[in-house]
N, C-alpha and C positions, 0 to 999 in steps of 0.2 A: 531882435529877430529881423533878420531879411528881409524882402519884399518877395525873392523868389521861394523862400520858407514859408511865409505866410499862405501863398498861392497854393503851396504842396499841402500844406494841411486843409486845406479849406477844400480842397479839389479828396481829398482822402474822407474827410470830415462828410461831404457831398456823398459819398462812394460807399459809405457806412450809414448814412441816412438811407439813402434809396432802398441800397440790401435790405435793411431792418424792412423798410418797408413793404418791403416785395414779401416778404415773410412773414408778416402780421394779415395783409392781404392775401396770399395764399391758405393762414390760416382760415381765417373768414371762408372765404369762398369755402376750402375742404367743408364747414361744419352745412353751407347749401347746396354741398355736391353730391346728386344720388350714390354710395356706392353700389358698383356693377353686383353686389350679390342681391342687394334691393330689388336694381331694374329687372334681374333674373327671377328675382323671386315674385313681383309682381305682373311680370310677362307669363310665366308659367302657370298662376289662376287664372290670367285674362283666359290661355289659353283651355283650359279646364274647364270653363262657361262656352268652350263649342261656338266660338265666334261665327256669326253669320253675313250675308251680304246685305242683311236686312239691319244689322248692327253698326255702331261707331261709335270707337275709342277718339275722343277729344284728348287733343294733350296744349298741358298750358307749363309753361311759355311755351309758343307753339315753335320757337326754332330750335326743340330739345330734339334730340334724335335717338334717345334710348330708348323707348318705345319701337322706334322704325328699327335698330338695329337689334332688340331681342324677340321682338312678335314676326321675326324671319314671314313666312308665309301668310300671316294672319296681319301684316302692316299692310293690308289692302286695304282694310277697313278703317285705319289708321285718319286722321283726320285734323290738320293745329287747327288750335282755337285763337284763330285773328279772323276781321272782320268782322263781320255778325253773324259771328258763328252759334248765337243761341237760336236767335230767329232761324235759322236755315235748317238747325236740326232740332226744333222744337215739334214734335207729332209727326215727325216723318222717319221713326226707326222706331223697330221692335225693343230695342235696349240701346240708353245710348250710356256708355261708360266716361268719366269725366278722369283723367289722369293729369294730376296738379305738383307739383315742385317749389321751391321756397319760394321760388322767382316771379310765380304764376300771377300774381296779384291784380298787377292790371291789365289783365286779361278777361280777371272774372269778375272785378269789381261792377257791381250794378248791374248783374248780368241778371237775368228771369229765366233761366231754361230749369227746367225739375231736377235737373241732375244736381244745380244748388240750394235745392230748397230742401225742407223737411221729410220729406218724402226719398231721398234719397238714401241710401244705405253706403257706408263707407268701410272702407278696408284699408289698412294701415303698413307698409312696408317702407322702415326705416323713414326718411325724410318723403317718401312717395306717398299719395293720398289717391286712391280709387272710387270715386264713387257712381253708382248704378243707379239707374231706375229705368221700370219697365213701361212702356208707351203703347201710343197706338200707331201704328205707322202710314206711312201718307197714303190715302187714295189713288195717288197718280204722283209719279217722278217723272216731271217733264226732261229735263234732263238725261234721267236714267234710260229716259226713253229716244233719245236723241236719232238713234239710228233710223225710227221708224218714221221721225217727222220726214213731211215732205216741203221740199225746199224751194222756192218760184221767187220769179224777179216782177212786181208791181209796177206798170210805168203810167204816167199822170192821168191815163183815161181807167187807170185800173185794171186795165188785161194783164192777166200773171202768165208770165212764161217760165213752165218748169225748169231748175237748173240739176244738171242730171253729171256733171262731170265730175267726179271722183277722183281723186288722188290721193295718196296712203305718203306717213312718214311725218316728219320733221315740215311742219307749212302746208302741209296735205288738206284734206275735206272735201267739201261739196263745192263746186265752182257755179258758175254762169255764161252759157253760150255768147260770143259775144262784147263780153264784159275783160277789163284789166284782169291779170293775174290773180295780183292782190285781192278783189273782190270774192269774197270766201265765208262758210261757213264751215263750223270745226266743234268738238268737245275737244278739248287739250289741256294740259296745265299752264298757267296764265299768271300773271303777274298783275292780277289786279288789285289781290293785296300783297304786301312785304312779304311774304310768304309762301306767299301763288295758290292757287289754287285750280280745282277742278270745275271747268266752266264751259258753258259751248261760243266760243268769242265765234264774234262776227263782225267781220271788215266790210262795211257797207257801202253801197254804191253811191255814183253822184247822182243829188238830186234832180229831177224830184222824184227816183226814183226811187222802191224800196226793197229791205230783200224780206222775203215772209218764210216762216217756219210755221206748219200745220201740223198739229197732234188729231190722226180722230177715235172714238170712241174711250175720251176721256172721264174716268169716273169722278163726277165734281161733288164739292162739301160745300161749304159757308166760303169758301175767299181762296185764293191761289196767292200766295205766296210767290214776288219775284226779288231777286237780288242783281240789278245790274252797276255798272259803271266800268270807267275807260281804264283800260292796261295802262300799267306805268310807261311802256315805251310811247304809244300814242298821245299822252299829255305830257312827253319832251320832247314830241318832231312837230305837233298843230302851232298853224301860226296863232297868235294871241289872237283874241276874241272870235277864233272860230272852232267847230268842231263837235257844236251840240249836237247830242243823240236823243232821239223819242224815240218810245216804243210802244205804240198803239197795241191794245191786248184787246180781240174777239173774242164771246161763247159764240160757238156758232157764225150767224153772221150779226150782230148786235157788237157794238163797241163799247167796252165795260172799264177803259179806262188809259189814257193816254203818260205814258212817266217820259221825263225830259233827265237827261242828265248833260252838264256840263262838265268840260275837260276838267279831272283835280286827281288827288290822290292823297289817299293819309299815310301816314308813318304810325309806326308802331305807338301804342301806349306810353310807353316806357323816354318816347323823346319826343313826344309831340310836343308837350311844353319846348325843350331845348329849340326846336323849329319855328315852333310860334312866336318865341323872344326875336326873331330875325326875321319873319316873314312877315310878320301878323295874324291877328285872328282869321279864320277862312270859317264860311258859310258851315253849322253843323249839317247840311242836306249833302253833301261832297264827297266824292269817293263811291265804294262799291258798298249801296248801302239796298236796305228794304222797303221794299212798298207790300203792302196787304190788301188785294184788288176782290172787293166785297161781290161775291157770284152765290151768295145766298136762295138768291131766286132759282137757278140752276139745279140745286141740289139735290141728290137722291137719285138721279137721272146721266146718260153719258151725253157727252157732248162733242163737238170741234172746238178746239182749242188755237187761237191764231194768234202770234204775233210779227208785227209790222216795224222794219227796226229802218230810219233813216236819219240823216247826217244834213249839215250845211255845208259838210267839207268834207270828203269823201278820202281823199290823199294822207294817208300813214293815219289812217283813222281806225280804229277797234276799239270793241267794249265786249265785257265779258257778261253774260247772264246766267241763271241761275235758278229754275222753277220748279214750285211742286205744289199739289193739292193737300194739307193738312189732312192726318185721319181724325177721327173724333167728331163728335157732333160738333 
């Protein structure tokens, strides 16, 4: 046989491997693909439980989209499960529904929100897995409450000057008299995790300045719940070693607890190892993570709520936050 014979078979032989393959693999995947009368038919009880704004459907893997594309109207409520997404909606929704997929794994692994524990109730469509449990929903969604915070610029003797400039759209918010562009406060979706999310990012000034968000008459429990860390665009423009954000948190006028975050960002579950083999281990405190700020003394009582958010480096700088009061004792 030839040399240009052998080349042809080998190249045909190559061309017969792959196909088979792509075919074996296609099977696979078909047996963990929702089919469309599943997600239909699981969208359709979502939507028969009379979804509220007080509710949230979690879906794992959170980059599935069949949820979003059959809960038409009702994908408001709609919510992936990346980040810490237990912590965030643990006792702050009246119902929170958990919508899982083969894929979902690590996602939920070692996750503590009630929707995976005992207490939950499950409903089964085809490869889709729903499950429910009813809560007590949060005293105060600082967030949800975004619009009513009031917004001021801190400068090193401490005189707040309120920032009152508005703009609507795409880079929109509350501005600062005064102050660059960029310096801004916003509720938008964010890219804090692989995923994005719903956050109020805030591009902060230069120091030692700070920008402050004021909630008042907020109903307090045991601890406030915050979730903050930097957008992925902000920890690929900061120069190395700079960029740190605190966030000093007030009841009232009393300071109940200072969080630092440094520039990072995590990657999905599913290739974090794959990252880690080439990067190295990175700090577990990294990324858009939680703190649980103990205001136990406050409780049963309303309050002023303040946080105080500043940087070392103020230029292509954001970070996204995230806050609410837990209901329940």
């Amino acid at each position: 046989m030839n040399r240009g014979r052998v080349v042809s078979v080998l190249l045909v032989l190559a061309v017969l491997l792959g196909s088979l393959w792509s075919v074996v693999r296609l099977a696979l995947e078909g047996a963990d693909t929702p089919a469309d009368v599943d997600v239909d038919a699981a969208a359709n009880w979502l939507r028969q439980q009379h979804l509220g704004d007080d509710d949230v459907v979690l879906v794992a893997p959170p980059w599935s989209m069949a949820p979003l594309r059959a809960l038409a109207t009702d994908a408001r409520v709609v919510v992936a499960a990346d980040g810490p997404w237990d912590a965030l909606h643990q006792r702050r929704h009246t119902r929170a529904f958990l919508w899982t997929e083969p894929d979902s794994e690590p996602w939920v692994a070692d996750r503590t929100h009630d929707v995976l524990g005992p207490t939950a109730q499950h409903h089964g469509f085809g490869v889709i897995d729903v499950a429910v449990v009813t809560a007590t929903p949060a005293l105060a969604d600082l967030k949800g409450r975004f619009a009513e915070a009031t917004i001021g610029l801190v400068d090193a003797n401490g005189t707040v000057t309120p920032c009152t400039q508005v703009s609507r759209g795409i880079g929109g918010g509350v501005r600062c008299g005064g102050q660059p562009r960029a310096v801004r406060v916003a509720r938008e979706w964010s890219q804090v995790t692989e995923n994005g999310a719903d956050v109020m990012v805030v591009h902060p000034a230069a120091a030692p300045q700070a920008l402050r968000l004021t909630w008042d008459g907020v109903a307090m429990g045991s601890s406030i719940v915050v979730a903050a860390g930097h957008t992925r665009q902000a920890v690929g423009r900061l120069p190395v070693g700079t960029g740190t954000i605190t966030i000093a948190v007030f009841v009232d006028d009393e300071q109940v607890a200072v969080l630092e975050r440094r520039p990072s960002f995590i990657v999905e579950p599913h290739r974090r190892s794959l990252v880690e083999r080439f990067v190295g281990a990175r700090p577990l405190r990294s990324g858009f993570i939680v703190d649980v700020v103990d205001t136990a003394r406050f409780a049963g009582s309303n309050h002023r709520v303040t946080m105080e958010v500043k940087t070392d480096h103020a230029d292509d700088n954001a970070c996204g936050i995230d806050a609410f009061v837990p209901g329940g004792p």
